[in-house]
DOKERO-590463 format. One record per residue: x, y, z of N, C-alpha, C, O, CB in turn. Coordinates in steps of 0.05 Angstrom, whole numbers, padded with zeros to 5 digits, always signed. Glycine has a CB too. Example, Ala and Ser with C-alpha at 12.3 -4.5 7.8 and 13.67 -1.06 7.14 Angstrom:
# DOKERO-590463
+00264-00114+00156+00246-00090+00156+00264-00066+00156+00285-00066+00169+00226-00089+00181/+00257-00045+00142+00273-00021+00143+00258+00001+00157+00268+00023+00161+00282-00012+00114/
//
This chain:
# DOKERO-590463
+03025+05641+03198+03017+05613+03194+02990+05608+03208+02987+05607+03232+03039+05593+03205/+02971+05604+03189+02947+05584+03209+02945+05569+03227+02965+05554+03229+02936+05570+03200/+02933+05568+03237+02931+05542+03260+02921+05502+03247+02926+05492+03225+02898+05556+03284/+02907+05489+03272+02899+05468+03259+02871+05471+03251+02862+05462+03230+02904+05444+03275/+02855+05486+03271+02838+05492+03256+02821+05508+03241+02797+05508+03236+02833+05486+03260/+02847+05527+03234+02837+05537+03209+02838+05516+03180+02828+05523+03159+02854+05564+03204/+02852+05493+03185+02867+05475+03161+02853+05464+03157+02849+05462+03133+02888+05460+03162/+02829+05441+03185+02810+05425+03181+02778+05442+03170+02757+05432+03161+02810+05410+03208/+02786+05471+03177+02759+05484+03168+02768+05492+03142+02753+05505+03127+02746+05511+03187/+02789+05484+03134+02790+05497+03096+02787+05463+03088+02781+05459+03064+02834+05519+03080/+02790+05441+03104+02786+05420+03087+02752+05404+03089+02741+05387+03075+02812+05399+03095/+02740+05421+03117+02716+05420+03110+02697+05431+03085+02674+05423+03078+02709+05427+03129/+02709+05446+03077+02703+05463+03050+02716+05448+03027+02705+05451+03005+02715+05495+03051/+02732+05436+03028+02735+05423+03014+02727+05398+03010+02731+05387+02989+02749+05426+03014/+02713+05386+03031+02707+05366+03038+02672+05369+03008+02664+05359+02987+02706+05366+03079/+02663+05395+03030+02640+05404+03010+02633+05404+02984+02612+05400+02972+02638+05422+03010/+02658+05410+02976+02666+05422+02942+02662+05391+02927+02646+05388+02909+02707+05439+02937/+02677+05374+02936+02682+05345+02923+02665+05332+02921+02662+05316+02902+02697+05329+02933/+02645+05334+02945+02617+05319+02943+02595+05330+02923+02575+05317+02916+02603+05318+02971/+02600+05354+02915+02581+05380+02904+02590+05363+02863+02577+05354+02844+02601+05429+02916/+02622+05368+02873+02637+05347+02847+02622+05333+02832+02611+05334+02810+02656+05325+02856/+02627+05311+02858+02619+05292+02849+02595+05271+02844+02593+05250+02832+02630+05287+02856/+02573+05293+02862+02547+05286+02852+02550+05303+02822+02542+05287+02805+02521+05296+02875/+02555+05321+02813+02556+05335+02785+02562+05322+02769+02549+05314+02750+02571+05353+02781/+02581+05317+02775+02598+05288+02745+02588+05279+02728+02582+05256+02735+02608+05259+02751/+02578+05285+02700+02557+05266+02686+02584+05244+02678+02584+05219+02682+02535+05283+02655/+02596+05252+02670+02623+05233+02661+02634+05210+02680+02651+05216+02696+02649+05252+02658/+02624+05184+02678+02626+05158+02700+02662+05160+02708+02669+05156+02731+02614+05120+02682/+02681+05166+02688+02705+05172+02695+02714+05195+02715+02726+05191+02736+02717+05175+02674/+02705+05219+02705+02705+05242+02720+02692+05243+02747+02704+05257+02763+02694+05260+02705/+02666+05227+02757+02662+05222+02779+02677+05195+02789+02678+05193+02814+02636+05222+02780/+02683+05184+02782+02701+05161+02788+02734+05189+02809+02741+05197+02831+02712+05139+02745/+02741+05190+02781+02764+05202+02800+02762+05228+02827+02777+05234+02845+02784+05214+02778/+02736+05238+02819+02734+05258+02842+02718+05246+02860+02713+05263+02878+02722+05285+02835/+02706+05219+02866+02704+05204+02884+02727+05195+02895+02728+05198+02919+02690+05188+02879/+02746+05184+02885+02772+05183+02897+02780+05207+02910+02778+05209+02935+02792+05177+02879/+02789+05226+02895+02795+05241+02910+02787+05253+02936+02804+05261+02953+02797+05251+02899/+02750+05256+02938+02737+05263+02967+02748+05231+02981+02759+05232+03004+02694+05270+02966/+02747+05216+02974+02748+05180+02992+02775+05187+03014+02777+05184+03038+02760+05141+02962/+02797+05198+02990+02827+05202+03003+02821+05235+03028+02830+05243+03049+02857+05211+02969/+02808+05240+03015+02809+05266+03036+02797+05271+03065+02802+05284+03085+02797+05287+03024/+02772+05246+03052+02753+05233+03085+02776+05222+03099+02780+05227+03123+02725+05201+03081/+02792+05209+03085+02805+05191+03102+02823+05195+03112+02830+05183+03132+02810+05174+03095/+02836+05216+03100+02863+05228+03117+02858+05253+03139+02870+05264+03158+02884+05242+03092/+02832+05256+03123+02822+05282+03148+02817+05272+03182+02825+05282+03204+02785+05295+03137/+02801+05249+03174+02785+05237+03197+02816+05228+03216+02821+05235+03239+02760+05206+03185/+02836+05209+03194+02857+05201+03210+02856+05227+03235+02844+05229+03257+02888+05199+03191/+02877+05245+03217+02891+05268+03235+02879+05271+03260+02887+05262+03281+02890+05295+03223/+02851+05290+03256+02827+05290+03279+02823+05269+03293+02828+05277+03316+02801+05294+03268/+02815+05241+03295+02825+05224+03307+02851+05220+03321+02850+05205+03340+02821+05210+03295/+02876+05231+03316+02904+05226+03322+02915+05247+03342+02929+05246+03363+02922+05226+03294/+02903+05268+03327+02908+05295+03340+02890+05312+03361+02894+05314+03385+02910+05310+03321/+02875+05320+03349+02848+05332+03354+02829+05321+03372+02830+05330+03395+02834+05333+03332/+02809+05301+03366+02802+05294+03388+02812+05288+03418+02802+05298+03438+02794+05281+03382/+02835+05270+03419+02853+05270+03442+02855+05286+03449+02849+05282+03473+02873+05263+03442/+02862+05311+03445+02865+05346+03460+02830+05352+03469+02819+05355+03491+02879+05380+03426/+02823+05351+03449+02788+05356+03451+02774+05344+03482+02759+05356+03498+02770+05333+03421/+02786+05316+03484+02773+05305+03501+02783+05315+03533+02767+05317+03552+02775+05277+03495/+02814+05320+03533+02817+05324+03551+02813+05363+03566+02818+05371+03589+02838+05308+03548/+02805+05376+03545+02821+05405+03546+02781+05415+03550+02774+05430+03568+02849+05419+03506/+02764+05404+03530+02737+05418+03529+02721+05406+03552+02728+05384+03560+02721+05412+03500/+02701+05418+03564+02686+05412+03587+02668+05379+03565+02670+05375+03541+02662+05449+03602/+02661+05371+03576+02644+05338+03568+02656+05328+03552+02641+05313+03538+02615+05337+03555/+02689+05327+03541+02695+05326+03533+02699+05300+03507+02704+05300+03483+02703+05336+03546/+02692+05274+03531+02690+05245+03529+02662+05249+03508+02662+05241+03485+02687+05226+03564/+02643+05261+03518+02609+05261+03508+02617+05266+03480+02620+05249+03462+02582+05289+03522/+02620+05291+03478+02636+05307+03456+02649+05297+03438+02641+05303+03415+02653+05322+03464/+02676+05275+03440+02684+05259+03419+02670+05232+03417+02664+05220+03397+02713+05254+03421/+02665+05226+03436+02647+05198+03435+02630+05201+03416+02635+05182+03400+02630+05188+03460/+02609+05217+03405+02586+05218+03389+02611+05219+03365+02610+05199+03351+02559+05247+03394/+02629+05235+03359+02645+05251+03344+02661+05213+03322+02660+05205+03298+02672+05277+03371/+02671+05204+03345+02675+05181+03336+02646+05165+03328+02646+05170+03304+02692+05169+03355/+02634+05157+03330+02611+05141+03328+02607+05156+03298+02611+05143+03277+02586+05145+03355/+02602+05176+03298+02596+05188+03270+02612+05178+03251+02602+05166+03232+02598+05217+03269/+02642+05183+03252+02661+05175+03237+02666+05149+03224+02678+05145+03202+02676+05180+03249/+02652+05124+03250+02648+05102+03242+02623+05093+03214+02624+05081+03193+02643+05092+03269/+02603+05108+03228+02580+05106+03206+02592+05119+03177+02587+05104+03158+02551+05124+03217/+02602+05136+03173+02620+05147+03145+02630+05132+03137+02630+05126+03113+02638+05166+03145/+02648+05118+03160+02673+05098+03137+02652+05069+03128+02656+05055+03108+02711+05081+03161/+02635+05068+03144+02611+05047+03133+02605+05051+03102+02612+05039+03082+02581+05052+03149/+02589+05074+03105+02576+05084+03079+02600+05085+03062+02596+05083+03038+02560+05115+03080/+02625+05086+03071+02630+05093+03042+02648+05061+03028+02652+05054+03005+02653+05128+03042/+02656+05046+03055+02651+05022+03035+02630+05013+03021+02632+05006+02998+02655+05002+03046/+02607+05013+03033+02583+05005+03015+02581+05013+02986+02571+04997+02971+02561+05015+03027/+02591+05045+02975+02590+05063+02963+02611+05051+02947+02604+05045+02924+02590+05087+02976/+02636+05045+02953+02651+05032+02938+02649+05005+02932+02664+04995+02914+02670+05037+02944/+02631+04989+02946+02622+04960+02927+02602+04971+02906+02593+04951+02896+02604+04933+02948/+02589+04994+02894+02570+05003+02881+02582+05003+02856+02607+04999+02856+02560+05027+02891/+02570+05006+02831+02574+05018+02809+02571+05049+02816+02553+05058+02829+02555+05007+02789/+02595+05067+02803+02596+05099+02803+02577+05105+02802+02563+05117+02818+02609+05114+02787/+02569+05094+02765+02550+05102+02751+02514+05100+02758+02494+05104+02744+02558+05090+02730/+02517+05092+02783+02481+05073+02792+02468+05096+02806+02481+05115+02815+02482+05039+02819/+02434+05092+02810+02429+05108+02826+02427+05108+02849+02419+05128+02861+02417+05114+02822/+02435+05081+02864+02450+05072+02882+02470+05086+02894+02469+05094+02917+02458+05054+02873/+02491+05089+02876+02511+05106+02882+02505+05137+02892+02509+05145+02915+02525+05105+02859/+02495+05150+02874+02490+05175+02878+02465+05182+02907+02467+05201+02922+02480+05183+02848/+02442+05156+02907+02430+05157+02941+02450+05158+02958+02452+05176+02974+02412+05132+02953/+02467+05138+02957+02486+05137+02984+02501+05157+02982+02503+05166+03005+02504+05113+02989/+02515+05172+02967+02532+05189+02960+02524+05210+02979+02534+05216+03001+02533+05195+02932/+02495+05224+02961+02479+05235+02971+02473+05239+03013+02477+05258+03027+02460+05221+02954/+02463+05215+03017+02466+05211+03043+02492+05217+03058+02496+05230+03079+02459+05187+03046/+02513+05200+03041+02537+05208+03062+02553+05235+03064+02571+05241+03080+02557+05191+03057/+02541+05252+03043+02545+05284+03048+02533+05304+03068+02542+05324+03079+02538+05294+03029/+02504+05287+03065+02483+05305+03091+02498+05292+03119+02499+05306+03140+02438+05295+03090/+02506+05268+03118+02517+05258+03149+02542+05273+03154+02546+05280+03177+02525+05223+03151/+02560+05282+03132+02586+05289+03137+02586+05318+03137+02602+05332+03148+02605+05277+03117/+02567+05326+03124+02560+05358+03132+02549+05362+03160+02554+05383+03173+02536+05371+03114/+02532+05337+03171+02525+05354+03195+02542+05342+03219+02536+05348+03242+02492+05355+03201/+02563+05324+03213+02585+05319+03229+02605+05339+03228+02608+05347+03251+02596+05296+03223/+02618+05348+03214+02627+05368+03211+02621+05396+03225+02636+05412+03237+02623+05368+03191/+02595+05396+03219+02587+05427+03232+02577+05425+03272+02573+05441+03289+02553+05441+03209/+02577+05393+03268+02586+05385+03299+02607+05393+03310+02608+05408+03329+02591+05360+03304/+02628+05381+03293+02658+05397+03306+02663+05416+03304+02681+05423+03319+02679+05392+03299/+02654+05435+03289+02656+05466+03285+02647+05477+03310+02659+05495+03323+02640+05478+03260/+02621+05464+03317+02605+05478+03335+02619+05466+03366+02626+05479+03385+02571+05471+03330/+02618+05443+03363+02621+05427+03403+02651+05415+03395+02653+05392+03402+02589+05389+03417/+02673+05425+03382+02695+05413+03383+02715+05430+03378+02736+05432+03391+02695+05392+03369/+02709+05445+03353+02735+05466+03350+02732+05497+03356+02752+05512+03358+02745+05465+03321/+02703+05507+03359+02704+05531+03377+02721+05529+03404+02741+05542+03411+02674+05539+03384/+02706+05507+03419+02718+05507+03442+02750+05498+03451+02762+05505+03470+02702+05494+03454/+02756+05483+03434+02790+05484+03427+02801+05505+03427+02821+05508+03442+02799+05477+03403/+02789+05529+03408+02800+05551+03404+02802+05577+03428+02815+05597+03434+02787+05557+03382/+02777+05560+03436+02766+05580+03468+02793+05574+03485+02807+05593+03493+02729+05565+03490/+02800+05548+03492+02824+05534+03512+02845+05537+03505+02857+05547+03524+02825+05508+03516/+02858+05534+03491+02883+05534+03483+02895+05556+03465+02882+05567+03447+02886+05512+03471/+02924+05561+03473+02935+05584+03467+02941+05584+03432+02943+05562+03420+02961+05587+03487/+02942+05613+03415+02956+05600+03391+02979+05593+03389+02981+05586+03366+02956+05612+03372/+02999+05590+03400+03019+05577+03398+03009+05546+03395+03014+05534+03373+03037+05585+03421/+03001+05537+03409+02989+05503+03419+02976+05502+03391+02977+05481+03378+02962+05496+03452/+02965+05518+03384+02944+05509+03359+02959+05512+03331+02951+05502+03310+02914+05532+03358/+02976+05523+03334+02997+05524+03317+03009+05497+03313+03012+05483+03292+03015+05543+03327/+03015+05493+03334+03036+05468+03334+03012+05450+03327+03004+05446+03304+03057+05460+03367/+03002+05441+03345+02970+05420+03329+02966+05420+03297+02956+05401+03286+02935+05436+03338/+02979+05447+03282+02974+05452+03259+02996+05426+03237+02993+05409+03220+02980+05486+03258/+03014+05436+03251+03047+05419+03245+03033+05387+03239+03030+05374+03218+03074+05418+03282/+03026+05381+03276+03022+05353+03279+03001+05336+03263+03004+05313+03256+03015+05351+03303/+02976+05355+03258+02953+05349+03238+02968+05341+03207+02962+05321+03193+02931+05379+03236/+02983+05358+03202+02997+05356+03164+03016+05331+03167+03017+05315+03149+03022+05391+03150/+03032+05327+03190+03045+05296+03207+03022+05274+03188+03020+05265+03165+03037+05294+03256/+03007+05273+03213+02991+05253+03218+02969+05250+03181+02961+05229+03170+02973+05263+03252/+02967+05280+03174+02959+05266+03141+02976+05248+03126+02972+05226+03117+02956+05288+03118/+02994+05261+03125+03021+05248+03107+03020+05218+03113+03024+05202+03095+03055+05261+03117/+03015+05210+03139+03028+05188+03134+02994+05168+03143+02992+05146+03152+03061+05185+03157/+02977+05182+03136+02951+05164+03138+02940+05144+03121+02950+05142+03098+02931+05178+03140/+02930+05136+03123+02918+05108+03104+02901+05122+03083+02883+05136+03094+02896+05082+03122/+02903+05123+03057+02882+05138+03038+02854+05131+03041+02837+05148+03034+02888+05133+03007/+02847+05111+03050+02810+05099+03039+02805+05094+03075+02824+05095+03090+02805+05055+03009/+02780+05088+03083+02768+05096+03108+02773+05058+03118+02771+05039+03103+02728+05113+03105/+02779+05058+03143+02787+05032+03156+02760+05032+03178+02756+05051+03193+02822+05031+03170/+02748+05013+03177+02721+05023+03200+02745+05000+03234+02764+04985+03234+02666+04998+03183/+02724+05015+03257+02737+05009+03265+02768+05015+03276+02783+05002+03291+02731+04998+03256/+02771+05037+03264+02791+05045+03272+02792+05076+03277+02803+05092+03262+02807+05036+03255/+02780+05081+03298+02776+05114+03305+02790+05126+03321+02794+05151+03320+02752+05122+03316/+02800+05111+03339+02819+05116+03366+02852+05125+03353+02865+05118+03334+02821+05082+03388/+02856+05143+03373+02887+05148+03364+02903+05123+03364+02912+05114+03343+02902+05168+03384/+02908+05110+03391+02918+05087+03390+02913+05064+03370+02930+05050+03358+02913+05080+03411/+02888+05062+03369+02892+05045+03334+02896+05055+03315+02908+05041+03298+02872+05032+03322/+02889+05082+03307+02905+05102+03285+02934+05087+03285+02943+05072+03268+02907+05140+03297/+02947+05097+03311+02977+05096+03312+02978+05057+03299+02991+05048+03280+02993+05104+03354/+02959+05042+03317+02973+05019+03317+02972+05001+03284+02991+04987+03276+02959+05004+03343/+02947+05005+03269+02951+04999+03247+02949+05012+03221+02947+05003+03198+02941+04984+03246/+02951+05045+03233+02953+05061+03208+02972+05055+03196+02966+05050+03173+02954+05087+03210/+02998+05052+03200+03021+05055+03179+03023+05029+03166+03033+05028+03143+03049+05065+03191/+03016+05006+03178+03006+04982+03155+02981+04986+03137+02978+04980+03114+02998+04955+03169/+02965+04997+03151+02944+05003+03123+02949+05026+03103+02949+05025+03078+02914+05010+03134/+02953+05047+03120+02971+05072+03096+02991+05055+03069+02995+05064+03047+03001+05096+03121/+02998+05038+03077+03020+05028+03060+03005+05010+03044+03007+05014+03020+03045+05015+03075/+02989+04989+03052+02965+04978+03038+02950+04997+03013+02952+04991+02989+02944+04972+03061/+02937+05016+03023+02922+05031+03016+02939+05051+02988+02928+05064+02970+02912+05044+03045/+02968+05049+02993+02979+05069+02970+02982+05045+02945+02980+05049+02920+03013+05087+02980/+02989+05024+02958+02994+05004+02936+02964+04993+02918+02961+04984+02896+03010+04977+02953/+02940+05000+02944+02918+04998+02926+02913+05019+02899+02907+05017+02875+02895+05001+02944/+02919+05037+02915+02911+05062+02898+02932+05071+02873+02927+05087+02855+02909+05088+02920/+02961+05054+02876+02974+05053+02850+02974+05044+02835+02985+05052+02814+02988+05050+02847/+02950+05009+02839+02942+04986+02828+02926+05007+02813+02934+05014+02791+02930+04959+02847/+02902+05017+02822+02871+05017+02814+02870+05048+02797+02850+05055+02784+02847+05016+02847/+02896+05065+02800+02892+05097+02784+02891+05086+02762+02904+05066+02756+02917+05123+02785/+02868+05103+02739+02876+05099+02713+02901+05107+02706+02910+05127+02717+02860+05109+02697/+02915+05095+02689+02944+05122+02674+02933+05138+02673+02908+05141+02673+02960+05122+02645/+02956+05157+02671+02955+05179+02661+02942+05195+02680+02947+05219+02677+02944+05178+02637/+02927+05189+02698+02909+05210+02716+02927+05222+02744+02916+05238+02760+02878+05189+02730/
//
């Protein structure tokens, strides 16, 4: 079994793939839904890491506070962009600048944590621990809010109004799927 972060480094790649998607899309439907799909994956990713991950991060890596502090701050600016992105038309070139932008931000947030967050995780902690982190990370997706809540980066607000917005957020997303998709 993998660890947690081998899971968040296969969903950084995936993270990749969707944005690659969905700037591609000539089809306003087809990028429509694979914008959803990266929106749900920002958002459940960031939960976990927020819930899980950083909290260990902060306390286990040397600067650790420095280290997630920027880590959160970043996260905040993403869930910005990507409401903005979703008051947009798909189809605009509007859309596709910001799009655009919020891939180069989330790529090089990402390769932040790769570099000053989950090497050194991996350096500290045993695999057993990272194992179990693995468990707790697929936890904490399951039951995350699909679309990005700004403002809400901290575990403790994770905990405190994730599972009202998770529940918000599925009833949005049952409202707003086309059929059939």
């Amino acid at each position: 079994m993998s660890d947690a972060i081998d899971l968040l480094l296969r969903q950084h790649e995936q993270i990749k793939t969707l944005f690659a998607e969905t700037l591609d899309a000539a089809d306003p439907a087809e990028r429509e839904a694979k914008f959803r799909q990266l929106r749900r994956l920002l958002a459940v990713h960031e939960t976990a890491e927020e819930e899980i991950i950083h909290p260990r991060a902060r306390g286990e890596i040397e600067d650790g506070a420095t280290v997630i502090d920027a880590r959160l701050e970043e996260e905040n600016q993403a869930k910005q962009q990507l409401a903005e992105l979703e008051s947009l038309d798909i189809d605009s070139a509007e859309f596709e600048k910001g799009l655009a932008q919020l891939r180069e931000d989330v790529i090089a947030h990402a390769e932040a944590e790769e570099q000053d967050e989950f090497s050194l995780l991996r350096d500290e902690l045993e695999p057993r621990q990272l194992r179990a982190m693995r468990r707790a990370v697929e936890i904490a997706e399951a039951l995350a809010p699909t679309r990005p809540h700004q403002g809400v980066e901290s575990a403790k607000a994770n905990l405190l109004v994730g599972p009202f917005a998770a529940m918000l957020d599925r009833v949005r997303d049952a409202i707003s799927e086309p059929r059939g998709a």
